[in-house]
C-alpha positions in Angstrom: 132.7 149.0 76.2 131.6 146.0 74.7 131.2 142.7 76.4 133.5 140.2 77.8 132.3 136.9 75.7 133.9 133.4 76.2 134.9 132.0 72.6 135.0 128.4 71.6 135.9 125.2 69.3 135.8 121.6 69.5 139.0 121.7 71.7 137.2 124.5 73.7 138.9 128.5 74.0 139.7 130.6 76.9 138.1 134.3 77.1 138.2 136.8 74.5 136.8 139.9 74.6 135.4 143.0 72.3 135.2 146.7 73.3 133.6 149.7 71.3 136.3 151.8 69.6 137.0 155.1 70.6 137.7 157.9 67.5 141.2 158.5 68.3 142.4 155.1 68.4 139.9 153.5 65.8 142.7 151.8 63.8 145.4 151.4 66.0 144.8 148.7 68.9 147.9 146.8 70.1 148.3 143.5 67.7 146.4 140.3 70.0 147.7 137.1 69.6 149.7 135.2 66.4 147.0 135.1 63.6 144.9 137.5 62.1 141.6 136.8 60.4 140.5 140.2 58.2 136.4 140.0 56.8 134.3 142.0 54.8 131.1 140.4 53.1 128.2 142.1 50.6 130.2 145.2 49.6 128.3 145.1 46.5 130.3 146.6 44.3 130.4 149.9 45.6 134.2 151.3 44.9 133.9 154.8 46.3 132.3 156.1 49.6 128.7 156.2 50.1 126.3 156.8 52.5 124.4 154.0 54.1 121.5 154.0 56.4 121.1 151.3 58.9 117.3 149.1 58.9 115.2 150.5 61.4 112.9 147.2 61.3 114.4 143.9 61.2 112.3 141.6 63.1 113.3 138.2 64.2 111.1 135.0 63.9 110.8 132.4 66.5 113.3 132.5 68.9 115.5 134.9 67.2 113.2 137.7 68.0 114.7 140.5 69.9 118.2 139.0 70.0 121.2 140.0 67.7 121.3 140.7 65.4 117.1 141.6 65.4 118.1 144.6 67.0 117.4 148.2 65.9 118.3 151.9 66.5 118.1 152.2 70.8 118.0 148.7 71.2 121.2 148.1 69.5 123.2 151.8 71.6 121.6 149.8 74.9 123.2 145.9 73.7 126.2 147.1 73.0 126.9 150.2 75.5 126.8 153.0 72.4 126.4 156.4 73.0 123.8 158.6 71.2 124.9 160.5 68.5 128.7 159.1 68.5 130.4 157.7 65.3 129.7 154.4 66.2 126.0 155.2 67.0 126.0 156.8 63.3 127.4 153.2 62.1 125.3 150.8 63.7 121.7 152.4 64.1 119.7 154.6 61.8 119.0 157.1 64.4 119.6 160.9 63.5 120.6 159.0 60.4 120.9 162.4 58.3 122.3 164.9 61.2 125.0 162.1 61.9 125.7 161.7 58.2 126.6 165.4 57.4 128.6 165.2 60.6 130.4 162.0 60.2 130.4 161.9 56.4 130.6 159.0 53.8 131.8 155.8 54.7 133.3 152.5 52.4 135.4 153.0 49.7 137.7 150.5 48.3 140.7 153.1 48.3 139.6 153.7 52.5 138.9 149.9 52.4 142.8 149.4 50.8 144.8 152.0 53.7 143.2 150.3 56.9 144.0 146.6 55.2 147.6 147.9 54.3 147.6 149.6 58.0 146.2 146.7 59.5 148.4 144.2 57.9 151.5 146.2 58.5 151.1 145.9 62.2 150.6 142.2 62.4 153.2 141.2 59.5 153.4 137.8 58.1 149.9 136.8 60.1 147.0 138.1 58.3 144.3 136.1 55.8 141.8 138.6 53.8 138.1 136.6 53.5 135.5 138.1 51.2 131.9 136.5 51.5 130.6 137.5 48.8 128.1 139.9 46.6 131.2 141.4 45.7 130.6 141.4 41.9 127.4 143.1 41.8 125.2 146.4 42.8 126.5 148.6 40.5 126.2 150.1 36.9 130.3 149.6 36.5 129.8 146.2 37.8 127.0 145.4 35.9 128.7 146.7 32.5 132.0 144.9 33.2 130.3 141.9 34.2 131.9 142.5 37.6 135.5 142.9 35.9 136.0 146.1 38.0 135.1 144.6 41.1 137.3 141.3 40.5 140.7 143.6 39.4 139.7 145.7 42.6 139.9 142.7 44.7 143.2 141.6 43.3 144.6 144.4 44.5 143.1 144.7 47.6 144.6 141.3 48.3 141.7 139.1 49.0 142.8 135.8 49.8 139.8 133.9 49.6 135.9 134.4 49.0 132.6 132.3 48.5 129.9 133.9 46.5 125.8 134.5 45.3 125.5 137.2 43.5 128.3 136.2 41.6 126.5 133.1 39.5 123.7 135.8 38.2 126.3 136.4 35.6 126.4 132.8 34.7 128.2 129.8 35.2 130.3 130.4 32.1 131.1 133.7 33.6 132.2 132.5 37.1 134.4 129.2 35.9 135.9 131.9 33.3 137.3 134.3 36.2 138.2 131.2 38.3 140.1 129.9 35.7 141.7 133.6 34.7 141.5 136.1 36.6 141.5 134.1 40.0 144.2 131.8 39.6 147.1 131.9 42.1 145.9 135.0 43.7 142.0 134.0 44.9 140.7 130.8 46.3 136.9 130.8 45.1 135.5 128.6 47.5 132.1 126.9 48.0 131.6 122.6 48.8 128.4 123.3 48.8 127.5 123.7 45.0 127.5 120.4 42.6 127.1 119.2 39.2 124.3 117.2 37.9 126.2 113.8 38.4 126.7 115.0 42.5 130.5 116.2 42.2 131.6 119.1 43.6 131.8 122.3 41.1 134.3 124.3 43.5 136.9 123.7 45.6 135.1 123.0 48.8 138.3 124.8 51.1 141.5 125.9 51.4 143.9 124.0 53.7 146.9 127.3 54.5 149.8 127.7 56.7 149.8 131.0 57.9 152.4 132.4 60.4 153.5 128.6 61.0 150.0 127.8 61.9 147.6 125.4 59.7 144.7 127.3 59.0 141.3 125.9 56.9 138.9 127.9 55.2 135.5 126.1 54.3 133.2 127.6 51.6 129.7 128.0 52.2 128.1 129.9 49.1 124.1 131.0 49.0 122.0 127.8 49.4 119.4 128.9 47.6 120.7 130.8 45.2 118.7 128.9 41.7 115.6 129.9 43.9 116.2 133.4 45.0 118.2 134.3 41.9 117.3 132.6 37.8 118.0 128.9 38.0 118.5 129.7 34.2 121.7 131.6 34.6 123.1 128.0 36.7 121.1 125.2 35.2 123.4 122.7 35.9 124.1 123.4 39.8 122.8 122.5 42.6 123.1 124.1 46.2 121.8 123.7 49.6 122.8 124.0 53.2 124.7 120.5 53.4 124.9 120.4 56.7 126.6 116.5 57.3 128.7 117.7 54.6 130.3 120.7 56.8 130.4 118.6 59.4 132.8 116.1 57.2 134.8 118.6 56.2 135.5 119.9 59.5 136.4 116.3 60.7 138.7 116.3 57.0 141.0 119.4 57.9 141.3 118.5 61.7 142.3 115.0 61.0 144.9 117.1 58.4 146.1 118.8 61.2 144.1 122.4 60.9 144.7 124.3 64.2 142.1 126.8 63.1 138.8 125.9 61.4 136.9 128.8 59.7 133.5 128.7 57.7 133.1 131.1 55.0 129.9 131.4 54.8 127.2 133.2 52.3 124.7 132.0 54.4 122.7 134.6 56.3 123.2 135.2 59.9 120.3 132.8 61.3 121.4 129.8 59.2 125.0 130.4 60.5 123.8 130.7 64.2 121.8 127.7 63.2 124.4 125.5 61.6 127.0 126.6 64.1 124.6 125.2 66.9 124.7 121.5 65.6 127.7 121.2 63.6 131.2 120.5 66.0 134.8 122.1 65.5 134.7 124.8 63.3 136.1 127.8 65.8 134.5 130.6 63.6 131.7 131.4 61.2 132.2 135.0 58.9 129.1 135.2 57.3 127.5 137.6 55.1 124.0 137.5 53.1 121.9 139.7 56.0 124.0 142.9 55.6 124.4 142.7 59.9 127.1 144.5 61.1 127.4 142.8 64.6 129.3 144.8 67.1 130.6 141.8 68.8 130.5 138.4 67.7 128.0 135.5 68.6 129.1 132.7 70.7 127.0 129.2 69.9 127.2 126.2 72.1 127.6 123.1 70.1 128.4 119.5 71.2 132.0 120.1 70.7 132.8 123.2 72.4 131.5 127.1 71.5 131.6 128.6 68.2 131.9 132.5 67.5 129.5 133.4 64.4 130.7 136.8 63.0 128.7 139.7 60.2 130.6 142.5 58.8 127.8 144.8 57.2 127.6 145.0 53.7 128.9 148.2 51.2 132.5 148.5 52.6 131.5 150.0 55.5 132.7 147.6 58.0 136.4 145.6 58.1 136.2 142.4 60.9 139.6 142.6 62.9 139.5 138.7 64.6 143.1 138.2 66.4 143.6 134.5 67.5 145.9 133.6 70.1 146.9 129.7 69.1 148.5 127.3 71.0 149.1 123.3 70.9 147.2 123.2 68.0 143.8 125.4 69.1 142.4 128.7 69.5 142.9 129.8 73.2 142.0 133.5 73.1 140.8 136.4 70.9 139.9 140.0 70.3 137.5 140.8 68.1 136.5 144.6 66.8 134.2 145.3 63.7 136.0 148.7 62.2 133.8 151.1 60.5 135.6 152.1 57.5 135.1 156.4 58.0 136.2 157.7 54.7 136.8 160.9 56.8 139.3 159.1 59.2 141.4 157.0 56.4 143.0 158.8 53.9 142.3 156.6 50.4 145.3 154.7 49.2 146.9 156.1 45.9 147.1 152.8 44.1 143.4 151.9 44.3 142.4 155.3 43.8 144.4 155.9 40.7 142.8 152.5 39.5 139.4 153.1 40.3 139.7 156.5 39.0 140.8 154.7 35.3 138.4 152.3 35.6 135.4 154.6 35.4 136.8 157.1 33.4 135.0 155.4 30.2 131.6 155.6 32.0 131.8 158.7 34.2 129.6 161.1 31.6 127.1 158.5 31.9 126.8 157.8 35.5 127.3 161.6 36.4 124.0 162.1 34.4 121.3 164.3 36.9 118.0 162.5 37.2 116.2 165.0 39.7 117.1 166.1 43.4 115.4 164.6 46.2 113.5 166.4 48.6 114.1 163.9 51.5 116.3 160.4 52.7 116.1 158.1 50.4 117.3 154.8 51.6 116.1 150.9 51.3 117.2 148.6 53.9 114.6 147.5 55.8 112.1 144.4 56.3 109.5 146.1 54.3 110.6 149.0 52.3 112.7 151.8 52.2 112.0 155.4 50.7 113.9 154.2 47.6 112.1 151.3 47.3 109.1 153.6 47.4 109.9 155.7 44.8 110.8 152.7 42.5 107.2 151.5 43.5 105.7 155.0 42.9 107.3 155.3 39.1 106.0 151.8 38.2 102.8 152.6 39.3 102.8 155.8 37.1 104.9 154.7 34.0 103.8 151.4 33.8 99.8 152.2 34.5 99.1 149.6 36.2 97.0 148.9 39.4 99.5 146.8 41.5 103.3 147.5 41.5 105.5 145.0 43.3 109.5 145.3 43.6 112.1 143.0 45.2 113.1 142.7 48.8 116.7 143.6 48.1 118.6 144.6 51.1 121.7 145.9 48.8 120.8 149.9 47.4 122.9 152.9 48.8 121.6 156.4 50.6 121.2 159.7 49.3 120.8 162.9 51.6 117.9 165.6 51.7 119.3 168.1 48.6 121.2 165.4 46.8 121.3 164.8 43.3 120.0 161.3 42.1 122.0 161.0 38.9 121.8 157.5 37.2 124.4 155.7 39.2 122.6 156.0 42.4 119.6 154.7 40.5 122.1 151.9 39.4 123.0 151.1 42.8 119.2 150.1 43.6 118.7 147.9 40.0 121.8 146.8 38.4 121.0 143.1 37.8 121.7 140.8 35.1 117.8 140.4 35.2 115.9 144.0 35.3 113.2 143.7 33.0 110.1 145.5 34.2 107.2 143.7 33.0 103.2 143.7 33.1 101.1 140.9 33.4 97.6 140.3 34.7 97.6 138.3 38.0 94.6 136.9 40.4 94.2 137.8 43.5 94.5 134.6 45.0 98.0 134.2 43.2 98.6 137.8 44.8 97.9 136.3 47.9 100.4 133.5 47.6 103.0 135.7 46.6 102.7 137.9 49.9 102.3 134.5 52.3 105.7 132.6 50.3 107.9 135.4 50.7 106.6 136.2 54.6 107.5 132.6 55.1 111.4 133.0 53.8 111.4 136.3 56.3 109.2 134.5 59.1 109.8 130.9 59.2 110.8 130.1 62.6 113.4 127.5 61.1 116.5 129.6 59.9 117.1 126.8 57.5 113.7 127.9 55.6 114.9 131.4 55.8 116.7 133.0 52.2 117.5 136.1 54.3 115.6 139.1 52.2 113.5 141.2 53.0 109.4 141.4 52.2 108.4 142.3 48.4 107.9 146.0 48.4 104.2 146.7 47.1 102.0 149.6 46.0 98.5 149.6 45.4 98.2 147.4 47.4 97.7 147.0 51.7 97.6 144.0 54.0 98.1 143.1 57.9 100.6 140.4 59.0 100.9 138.8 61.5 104.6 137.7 61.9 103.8 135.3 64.9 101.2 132.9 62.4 102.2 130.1 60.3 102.9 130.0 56.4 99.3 130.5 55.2 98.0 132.5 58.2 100.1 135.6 58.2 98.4 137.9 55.7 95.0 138.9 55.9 93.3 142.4 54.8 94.2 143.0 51.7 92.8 145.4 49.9 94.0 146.7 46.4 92.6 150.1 45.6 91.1 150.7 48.7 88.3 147.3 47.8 88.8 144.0 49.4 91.0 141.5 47.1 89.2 139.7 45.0 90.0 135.7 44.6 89.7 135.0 40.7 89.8 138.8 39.7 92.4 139.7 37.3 94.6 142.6 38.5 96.9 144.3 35.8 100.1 143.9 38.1 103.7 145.2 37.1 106.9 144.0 38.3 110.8 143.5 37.6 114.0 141.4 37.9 111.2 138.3 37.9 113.3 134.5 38.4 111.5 133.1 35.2 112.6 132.9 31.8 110.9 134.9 29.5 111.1 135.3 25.3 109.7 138.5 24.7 111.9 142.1 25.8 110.5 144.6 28.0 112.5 148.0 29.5 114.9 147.4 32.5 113.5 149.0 35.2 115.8 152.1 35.5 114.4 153.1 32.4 111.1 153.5 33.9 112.2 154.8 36.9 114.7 157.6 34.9 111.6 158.7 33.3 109.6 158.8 36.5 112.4 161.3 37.3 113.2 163.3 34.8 109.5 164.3 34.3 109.8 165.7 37.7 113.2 167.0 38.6 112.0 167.0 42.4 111.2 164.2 44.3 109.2 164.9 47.6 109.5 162.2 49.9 107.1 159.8 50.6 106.7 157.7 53.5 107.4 154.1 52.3 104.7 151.8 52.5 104.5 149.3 56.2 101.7 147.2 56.5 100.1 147.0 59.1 102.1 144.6 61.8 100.4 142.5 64.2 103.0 140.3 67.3 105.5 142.7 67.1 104.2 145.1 70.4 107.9 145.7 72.1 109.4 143.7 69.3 113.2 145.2 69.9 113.9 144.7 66.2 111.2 147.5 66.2 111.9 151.3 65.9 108.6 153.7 66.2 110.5 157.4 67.3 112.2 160.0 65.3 113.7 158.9 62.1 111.4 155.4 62.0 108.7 156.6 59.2 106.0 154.7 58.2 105.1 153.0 61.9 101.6 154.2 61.9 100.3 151.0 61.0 101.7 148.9 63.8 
């Protein structure tokens, strides 16, 4: 059982309440209330069931630390009332991570996905809205060579109603006005008020304004804020996008005064910002956010001047649905239920039209993703603040291929699992490096702008102010060690570095190699899963290597810390 919360708006809701499911009714609680909000955020283009291990660091800053969702492995089973080694302890924790995985199997799937949204909608008919938050279009070679075409034709039929996006605008503005205009019209709202032109006018519709079961219900758009920053400003040169936080608040005001009984932000935020923004903005009665990958058990209730506000994750890769039932009356949310369903590939049997389109849609590629890269020795994952074993090996073949003394790769939190024994054939290479941007590149870098590097990006992980946070995780690194202290400000978190074992060196010049850099460049270089493919191929076995950790300092009994079984690399804290 999960805890009784108290929900809230502007006009202020009665008790609503959560529970943990139990196997044999997963799927099939008793219909709550007369409207039915359906959420799934940061599937990242994964059609068919994976496998996908849960962080086992994700450390808060500030005031976040140690609350929800900073919460990993025990901390999480204690929270939320979880037992060990149950499904829902193999969903929402990385504990036993492989034991639990050949037990409870794969999980996702856009054919599973389709059977619990047709299940689900089937038993509240006439009442349902279908949200998507985004980082739908990308993480995957079929994504990446359609220019998320098979992602976009996969949401059509799913049925979603309405989304917001990031990685969407990686494939260009060009791209994401043409499937607005095409593919998207009359079937999918693409929201976001939050992105402009360069005379200040809104590029997207900024929401949706929908009668649904006889009750007006608004949808808001909140896409990435910091997308030309995080992502190549080149590929959106004439956008701009930020938080916009009066503007929220306006819009709110807009759809109430227009007689909105239910206010919902669709947000592409990250789960700080939202808790954030739902703290000081009034009348919005829910938050589904995305960005963070959290799956949160139970959703988040933030006081604001106007009432309470329930923020809500759903994971990321499919492997989580958001069930929110509203009970509405005189023009307000009075009640709810809330229940985040794992999607268990095992439990839902796929649905036949999704299957029979996924299975034409990657007919044309299959001989090429099938192709065996080597077989890995261990569990190779990558979410996690620092690095993952994937991320590792992506390190460890830039290192080698590239010949270089310092190897850095991106904090990306998207990336799927493989087991001890599996095969890593090129598409699960694809899922950790399909973007529109992969070149893998050397250049010769100082130490002191080595040093910046590692202090800018702790800051968008550490910055006590959510609204300075982007919500990724710490650039991976090899050949290179440091210490930080989460707990110091932007300039005092990193100390003892060392590159090769020796002390970093200010104005020495360190041949450095990287990929899927934000700046424009003129000359080619290899994607990285060319250099990583040959990393592989010259070896047929990986071992597995612990991934890197620096050393951590103001994170003793940090609950967004795991140091047991299945939490490698935690020597250094």
């Amino acid at each position: 059982m999960l805890a009784v919360a108290a929900a809230g708006s502007a006009g202020g809701c009665a008790p609503g309440m959560t529970r943990a499911p139990r196997d044999g009714d997963l799927y099939d609680d008793e219909p709550f209330g007369n409207l039915t909000l359906l959420h799934l955020s940061d599937c990242h283009a994964q059609l068919l069931p994976i496998y996908f291990r849960e962080p086992s660091i994700n450390l808060g800053a500030g005031t976040a630390s140690g609350k929800p969702p900073h919460l990993v492995g025990e901390a999480i089973l204690r929270h939320y009332g979880i037992a060990r080694g149950s499904r829902a302890a193999y969903a929402y924790t990385h504990l036993d991570f492989e034991e639990a995985a050949r037990r409870y199997g794969k999980v996702g799937g856009f054919a599973h996905l389709a059977t619990l949204v047709k299940r689900l909608r089937a038993q509240r008919p006439g009442r349902t809205l279908l949200l998507d938050s985004g980082d739908t279009w990308q993480g995957s070679a079929t994504s990446l060579w359609t220019q998320g075409q098979d992602m976009i034709d996969a949401q059509k039929l799913l049925g979603v109603e309405m989304m917001t996006a990031h990685w969407e605008f990686t494939y260009g503005a060009r791209r994401v006005e043409e499937v607005i205009a095409r593919d998207y019209k009359g079937r999918v709202e693409f929201l976001a008020h939050n992105v402009s032109d360069t005379w200040g006018e809104p590029v997207f519709k900024p929401y949706a304004l929908r009668e649904v079961n006889g009750i007006p219900v608004a949808v808001i758009g909140q896409a990435f804020p910091y997308t030309p920053i995080a992502n190549p400003r080149y590929k959106i040169p004439d956008w701009t996008f930020g938080i916009e936080e009066e503007r929220v608040q306006a819009l709110i005001d807009d759809v109430r005064g227009k007689g909105a009984a239910v206010v919902a932000v669709l947000s592409h935020n990250g789960l700080d910002v939202d808790l954030k923004l739902a703290s000081r903005v009034r009348g919005a009665d829910v938050i589904l956010g995305g960005h963070t990958h959290d799956a949160l058990p139970a959703p988040l209730l933030v006081a604001n001047s106007g009432g309470k506000t329930l923020v809500i994750n759903s994971g990321s890769n499919t492997k989580f649905l958001s069930l929110l039932d509203l009970q509405v009356r005189a023009g307000r949310v009075a009640d709810f239920r809330y229940r985040l369903l794992p999607v268990f590939a095992d439990l839902l049997p796929p649905d036949r039209a999704m299957s029979e389109y996924i299975e034409k849609m990657r007919t044309p590629y299959r001989a090429r993703l099938e192709t065996p890269l080597a077989v890995t020795e261990g569990l190779l994952y990558r979410r996690g603040n620092f690095s993952g074993t994937f991320d590792q090996l992506i390190i460890d073949a830039m290192l080698d291929v590239l010949d270089v003394e310092v190897a850095l790769s991106p904090g990306f939190r998207w990336g799927t699992t493989l087991l001890p024994g599996d095969v890593i054939t090129f598409e699960r290479l694809m899922d950790q490096t399909a973007v529109t941007y992969p070149e893998a590149r050397i250049d010769y870098m100082p130490g002191e702008q080595l040093l910046t590097i590692l202090e800018d990006v702790a800051d968008n992980l550490y910055n006590p102010d959510p609204y300075y946070q982007m919500g990724g995780d710490m650039v991976r690194v090899g050949g290179l060690t440091y210490t930080l202290d989460v707990k110091q400000p932007h300039g005092k978190r990193i100390s003892q570095v060392t590159v090769r074992g020796r002390p970093l060196e200010p104005h020495k010049q360190y041949k450095l190699g990287h990929w899927a850099s934000v700046q424009p460049h003129a000359e080619p270089a290899r994607p990285i899963w060319d250099v990583v493919a040959e990393y592989l191929r010259d070896r047929k076995t990986v071992p597995l290597a612990a991934p890197y950790i620096p050393r951590l300092e103001g994170v003793i009994g940090d609950l967004g810390l795991a140091t047991g079984r299945g939490s490698p690399g935690m020597s250094g804290v």
